[in-house]
N, CA, C and O atoms as a Tinker XYZ file with bonds, in Angstrom:
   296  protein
     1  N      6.264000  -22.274000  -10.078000    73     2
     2  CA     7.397000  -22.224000  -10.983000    64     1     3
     3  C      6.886000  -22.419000  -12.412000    63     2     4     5
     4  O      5.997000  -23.241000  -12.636000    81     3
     5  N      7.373000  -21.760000  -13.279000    73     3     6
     6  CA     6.935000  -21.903000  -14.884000    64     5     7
     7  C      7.721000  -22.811000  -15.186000    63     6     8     9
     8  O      8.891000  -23.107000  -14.943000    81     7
     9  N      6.534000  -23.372000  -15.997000    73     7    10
    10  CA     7.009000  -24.861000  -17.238000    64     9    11
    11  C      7.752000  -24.480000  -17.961000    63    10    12    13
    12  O      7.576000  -23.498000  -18.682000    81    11
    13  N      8.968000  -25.332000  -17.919000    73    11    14
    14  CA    10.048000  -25.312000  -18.924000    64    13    15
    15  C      9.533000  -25.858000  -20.311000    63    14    16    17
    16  O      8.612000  -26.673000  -20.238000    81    15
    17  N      9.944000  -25.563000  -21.419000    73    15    18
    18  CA     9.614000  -26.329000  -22.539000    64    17    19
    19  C     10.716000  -25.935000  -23.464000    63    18    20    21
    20  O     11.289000  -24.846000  -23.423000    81    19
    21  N     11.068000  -27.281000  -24.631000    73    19    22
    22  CA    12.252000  -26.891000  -25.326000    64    21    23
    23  C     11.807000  -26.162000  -26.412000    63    22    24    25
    24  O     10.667000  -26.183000  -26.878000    81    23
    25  N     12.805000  -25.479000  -26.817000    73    23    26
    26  CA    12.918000  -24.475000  -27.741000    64    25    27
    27  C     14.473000  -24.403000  -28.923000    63    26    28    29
    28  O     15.696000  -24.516000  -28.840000    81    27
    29  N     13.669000  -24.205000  -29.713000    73    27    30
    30  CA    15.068000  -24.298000  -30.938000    64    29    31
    31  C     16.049000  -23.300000  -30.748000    63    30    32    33
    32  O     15.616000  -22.156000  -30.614000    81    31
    33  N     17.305000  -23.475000  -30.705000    73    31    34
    34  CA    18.123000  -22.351000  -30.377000    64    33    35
    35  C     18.119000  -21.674000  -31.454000    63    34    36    37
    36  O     18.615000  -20.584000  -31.171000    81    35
    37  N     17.844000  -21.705000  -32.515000    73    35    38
    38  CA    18.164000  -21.035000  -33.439000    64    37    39
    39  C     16.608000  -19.487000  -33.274000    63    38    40    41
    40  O     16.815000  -18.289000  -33.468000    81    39
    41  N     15.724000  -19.898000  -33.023000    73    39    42
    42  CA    14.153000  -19.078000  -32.160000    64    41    43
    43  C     14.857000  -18.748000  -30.976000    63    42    44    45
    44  O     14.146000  -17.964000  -30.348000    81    43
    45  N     15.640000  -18.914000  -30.528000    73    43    46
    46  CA    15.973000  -18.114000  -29.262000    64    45    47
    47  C     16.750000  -17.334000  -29.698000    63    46    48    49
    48  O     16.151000  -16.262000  -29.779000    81    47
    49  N     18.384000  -17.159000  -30.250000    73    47    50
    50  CA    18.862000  -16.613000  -30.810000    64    49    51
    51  C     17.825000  -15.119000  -31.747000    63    50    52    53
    52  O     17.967000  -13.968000  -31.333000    81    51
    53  N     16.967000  -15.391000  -32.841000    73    51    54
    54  CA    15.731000  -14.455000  -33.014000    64    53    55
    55  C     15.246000  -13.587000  -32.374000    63    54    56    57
    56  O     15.169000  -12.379000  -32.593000    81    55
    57  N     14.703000  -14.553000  -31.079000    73    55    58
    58  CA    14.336000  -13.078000  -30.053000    64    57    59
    59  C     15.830000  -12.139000  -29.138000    63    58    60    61
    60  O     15.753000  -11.120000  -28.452000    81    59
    61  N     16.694000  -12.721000  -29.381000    73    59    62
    62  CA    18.104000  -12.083000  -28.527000    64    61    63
    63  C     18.296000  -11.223000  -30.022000    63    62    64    65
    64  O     19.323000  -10.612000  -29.728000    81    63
    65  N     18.050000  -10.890000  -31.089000    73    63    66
    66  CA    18.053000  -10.173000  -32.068000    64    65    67
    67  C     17.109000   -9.459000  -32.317000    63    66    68    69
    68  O     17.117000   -8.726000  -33.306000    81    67
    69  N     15.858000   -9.534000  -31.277000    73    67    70
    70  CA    14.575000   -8.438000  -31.615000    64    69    71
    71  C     15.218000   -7.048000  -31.629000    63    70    72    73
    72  O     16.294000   -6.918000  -31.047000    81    71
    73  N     14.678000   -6.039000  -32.217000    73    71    74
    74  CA    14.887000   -4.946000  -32.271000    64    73    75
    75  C     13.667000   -3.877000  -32.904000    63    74    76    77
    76  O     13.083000   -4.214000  -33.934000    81    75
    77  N     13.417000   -2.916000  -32.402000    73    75    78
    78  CA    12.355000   -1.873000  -33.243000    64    77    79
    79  C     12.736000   -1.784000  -34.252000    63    78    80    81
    80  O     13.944000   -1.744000  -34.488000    81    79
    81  N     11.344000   -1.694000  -35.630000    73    79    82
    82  CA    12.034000   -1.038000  -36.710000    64    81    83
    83  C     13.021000    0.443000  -36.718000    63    82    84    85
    84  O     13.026000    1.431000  -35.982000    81    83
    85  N     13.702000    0.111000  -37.740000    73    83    86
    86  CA    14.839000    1.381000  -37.695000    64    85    87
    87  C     13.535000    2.934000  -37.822000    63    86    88    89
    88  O     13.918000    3.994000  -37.327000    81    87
    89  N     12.712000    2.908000  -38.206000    73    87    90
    90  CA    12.211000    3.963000  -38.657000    64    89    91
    91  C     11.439000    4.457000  -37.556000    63    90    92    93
    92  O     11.321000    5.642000  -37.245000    81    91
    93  N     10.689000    3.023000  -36.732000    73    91    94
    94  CA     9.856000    3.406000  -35.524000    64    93    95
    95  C     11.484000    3.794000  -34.324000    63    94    96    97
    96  O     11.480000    4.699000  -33.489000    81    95
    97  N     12.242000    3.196000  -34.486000    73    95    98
    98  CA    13.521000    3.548000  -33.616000    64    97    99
    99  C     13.820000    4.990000  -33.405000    63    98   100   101
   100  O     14.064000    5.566000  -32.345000    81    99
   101  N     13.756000    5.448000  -34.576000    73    99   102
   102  CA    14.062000    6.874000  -35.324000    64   101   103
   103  C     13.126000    7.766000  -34.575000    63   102   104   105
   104  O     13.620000    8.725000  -33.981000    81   103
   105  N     11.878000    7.576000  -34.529000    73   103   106
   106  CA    10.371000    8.260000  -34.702000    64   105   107
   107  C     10.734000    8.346000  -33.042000    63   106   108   109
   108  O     10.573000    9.494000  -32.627000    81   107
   109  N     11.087000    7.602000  -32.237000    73   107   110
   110  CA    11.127000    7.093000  -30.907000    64   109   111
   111  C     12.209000    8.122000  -30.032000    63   110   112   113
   112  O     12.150000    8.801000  -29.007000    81   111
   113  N     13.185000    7.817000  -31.046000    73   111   114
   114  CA    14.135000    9.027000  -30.490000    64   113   115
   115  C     13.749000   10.198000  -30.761000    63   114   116   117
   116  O     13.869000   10.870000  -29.736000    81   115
   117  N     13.333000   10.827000  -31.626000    73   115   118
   118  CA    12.579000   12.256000  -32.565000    64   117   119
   119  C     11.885000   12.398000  -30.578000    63   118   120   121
   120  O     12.270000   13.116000  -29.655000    81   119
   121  N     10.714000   11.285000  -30.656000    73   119   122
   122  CA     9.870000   11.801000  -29.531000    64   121   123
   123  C     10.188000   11.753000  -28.324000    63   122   124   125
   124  O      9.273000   11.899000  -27.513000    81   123
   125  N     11.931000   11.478000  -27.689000    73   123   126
   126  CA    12.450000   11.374000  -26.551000    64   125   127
   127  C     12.852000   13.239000  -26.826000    63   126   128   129
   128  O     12.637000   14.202000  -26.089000    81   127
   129  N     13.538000   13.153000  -28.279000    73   127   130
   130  CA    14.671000   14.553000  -27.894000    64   129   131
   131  C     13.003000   15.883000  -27.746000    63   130   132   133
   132  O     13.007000   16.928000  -27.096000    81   131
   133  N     12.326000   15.564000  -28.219000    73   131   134
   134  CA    11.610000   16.473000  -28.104000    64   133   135
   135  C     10.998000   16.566000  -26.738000    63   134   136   137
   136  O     10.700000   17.664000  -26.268000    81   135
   137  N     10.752000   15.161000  -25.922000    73   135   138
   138  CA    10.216000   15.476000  -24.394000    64   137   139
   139  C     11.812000   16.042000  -23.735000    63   138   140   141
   140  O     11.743000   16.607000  -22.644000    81   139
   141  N     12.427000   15.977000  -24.018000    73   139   142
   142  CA    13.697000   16.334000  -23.455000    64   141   143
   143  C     14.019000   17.923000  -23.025000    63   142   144   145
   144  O     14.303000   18.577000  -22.021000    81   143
   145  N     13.706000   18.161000  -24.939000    73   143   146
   146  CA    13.696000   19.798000  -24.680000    64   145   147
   147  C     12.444000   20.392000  -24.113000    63   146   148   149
   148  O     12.538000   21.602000  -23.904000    81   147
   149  N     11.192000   19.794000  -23.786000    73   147   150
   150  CA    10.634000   20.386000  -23.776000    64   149   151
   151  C      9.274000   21.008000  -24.604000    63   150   152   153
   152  O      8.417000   21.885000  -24.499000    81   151
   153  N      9.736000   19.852000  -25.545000    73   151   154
   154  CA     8.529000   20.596000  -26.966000    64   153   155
   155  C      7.748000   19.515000  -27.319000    63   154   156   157
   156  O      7.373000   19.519000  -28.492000    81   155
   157  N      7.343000   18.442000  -26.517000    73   155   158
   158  CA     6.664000   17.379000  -26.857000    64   157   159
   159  C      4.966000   17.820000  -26.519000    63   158   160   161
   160  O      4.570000   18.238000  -25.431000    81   159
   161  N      4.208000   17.628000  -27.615000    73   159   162
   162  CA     3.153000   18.185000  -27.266000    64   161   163
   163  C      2.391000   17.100000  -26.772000    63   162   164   165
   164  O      2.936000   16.005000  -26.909000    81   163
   165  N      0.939000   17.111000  -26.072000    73   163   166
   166  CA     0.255000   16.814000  -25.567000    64   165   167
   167  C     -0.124000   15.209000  -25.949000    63   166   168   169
   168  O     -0.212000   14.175000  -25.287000    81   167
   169  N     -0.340000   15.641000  -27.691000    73   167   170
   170  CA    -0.857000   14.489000  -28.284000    64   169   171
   171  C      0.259000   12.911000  -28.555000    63   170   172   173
   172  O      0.180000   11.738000  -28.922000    81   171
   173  N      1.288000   13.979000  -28.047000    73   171   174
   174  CA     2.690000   13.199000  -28.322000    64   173   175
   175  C      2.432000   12.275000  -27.107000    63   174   176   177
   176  O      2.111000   11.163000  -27.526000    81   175
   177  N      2.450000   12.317000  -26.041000    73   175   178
   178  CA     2.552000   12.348000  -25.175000    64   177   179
   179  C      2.253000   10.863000  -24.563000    63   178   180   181
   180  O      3.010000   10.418000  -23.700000    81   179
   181  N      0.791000    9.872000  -25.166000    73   179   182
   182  CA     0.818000    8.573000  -25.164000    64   181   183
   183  C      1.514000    7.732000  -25.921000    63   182   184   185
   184  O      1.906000    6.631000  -25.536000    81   183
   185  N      1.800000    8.465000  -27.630000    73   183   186
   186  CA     2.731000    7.632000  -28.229000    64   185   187
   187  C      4.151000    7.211000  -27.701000    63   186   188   189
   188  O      4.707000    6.117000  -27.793000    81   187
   189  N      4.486000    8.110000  -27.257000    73   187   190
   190  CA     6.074000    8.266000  -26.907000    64   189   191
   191  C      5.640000    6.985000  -25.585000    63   190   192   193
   192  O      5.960000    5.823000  -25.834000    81   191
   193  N      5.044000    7.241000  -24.465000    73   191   194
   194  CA     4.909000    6.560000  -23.996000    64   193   195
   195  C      4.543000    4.895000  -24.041000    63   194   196   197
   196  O      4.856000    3.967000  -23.296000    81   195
   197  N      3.682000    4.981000  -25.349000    73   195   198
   198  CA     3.938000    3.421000  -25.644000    64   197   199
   199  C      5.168000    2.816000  -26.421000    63   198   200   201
   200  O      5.635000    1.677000  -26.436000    81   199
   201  N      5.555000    4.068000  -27.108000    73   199   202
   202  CA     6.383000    3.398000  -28.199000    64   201   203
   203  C      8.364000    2.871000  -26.979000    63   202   204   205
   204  O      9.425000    2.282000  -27.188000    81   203
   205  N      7.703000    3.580000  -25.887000    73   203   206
   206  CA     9.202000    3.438000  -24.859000    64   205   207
   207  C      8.738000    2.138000  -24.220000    63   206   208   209
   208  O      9.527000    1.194000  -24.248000    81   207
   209  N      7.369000    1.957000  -23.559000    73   207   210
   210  CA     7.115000    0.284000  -22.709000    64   209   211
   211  C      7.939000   -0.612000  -24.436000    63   210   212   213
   212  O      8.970000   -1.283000  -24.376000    81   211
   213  N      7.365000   -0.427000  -25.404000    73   211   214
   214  CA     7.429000   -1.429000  -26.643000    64   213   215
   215  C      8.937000   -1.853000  -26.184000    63   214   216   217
   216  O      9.350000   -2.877000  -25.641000    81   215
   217  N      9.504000   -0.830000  -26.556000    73   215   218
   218  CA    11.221000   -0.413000  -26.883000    64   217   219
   219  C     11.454000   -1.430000  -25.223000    63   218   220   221
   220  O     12.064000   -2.484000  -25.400000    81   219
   221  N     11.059000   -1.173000  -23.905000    73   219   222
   222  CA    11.808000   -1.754000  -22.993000    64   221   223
   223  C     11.318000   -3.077000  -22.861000    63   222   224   225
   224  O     12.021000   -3.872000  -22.236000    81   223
   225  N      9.969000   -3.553000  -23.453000    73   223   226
   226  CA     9.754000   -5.122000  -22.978000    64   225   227
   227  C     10.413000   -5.849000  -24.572000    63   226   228   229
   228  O     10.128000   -7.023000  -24.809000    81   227
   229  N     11.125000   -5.195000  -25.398000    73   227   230
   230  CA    11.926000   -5.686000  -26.308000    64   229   231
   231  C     13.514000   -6.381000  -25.548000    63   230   232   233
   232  O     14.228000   -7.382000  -25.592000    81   231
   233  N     13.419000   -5.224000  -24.970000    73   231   234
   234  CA    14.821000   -5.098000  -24.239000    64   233   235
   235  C     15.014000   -5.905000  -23.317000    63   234   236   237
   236  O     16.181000   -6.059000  -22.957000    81   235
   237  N     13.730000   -6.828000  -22.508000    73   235   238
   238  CA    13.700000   -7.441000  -21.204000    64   237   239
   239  C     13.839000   -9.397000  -22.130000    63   238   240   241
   240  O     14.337000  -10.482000  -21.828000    81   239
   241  N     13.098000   -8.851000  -23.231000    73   239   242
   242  CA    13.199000   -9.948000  -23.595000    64   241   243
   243  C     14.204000  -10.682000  -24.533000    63   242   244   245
   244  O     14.377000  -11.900000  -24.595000    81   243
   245  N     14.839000   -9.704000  -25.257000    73   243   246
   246  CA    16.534000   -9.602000  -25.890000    64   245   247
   247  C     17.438000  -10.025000  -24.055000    63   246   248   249
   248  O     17.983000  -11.129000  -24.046000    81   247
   249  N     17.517000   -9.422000  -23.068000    73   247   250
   250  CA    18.090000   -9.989000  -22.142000    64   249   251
   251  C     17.905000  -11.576000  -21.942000    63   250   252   253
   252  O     18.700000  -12.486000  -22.177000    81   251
   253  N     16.352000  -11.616000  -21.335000    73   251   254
   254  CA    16.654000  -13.510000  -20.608000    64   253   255
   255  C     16.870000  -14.114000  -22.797000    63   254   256   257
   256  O     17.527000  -15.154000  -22.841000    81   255
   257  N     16.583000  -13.779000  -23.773000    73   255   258
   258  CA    17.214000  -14.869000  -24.788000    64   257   259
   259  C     18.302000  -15.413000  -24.507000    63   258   260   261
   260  O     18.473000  -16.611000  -24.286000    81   259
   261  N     19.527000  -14.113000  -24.498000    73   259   262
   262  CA    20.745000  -14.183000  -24.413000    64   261   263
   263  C     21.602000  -14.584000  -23.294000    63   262   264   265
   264  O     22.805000  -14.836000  -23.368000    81   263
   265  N     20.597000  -14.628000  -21.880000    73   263   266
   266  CA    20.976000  -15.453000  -20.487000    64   265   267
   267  C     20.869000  -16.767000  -20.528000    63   266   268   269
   268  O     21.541000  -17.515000  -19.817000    81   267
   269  N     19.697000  -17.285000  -21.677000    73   267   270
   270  CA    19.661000  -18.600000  -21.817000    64   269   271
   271  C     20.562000  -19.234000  -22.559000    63   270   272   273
   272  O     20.996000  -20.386000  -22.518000    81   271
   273  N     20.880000  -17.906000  -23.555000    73   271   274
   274  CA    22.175000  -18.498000  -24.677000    64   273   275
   275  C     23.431000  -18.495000  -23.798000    63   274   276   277
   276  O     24.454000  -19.012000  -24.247000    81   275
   277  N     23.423000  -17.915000  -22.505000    73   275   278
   278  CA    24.506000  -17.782000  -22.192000    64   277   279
   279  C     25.520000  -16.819000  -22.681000    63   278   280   281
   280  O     26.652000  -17.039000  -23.112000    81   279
   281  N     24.794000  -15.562000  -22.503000    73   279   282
   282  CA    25.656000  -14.652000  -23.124000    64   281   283
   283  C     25.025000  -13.379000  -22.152000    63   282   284   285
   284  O     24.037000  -13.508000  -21.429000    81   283
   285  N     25.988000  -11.876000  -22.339000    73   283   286
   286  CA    25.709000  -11.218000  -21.737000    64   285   287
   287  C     25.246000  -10.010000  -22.381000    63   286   288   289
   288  O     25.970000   -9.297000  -23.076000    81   287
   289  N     23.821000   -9.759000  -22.096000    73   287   290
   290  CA    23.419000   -8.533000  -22.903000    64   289   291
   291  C     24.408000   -7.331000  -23.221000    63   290   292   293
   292  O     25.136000   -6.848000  -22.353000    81   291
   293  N     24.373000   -6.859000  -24.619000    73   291   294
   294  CA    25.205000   -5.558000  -24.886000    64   293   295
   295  C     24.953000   -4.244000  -24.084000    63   294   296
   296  O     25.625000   -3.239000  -24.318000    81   295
């Protein structure tokens, strides 16, 4: 079982507010609509892929903040 340790709510709250920059957000979607249609080239092809793990272990960790805050992810 993992060690509990206290934490300032106000640092928890922070990470339940992580988010990609708006611009890498932007760049992220650009490189979804393009694997989408079809036109994502080759070289694209690891970025997009990292820049989506980034985007979902943001997302895993915006969840348990907000389970601890007691709240329910958007």
């Amino acid at each position: 079982m993992p060690a509990t340790i206290p934490a300032p709510e106000t640092w928890i709250r922070s990470i339940g507010e992580l988010k990609l920059p708006p611009e890498t957000d932007r760049h992220l979607q650009q490189l979804m609509d393009l694997n989408n249609d079809g036109l994502l080239q080759p070289s694209q092809k690891q970025e997009l892929a990292a820049l989506a793990a980034w985007s979902e272990e943001i997302s895993l960790l915006r969840a348990e903040a907000l389970q601890l805050l007691g709240h329910r992810p958007a």
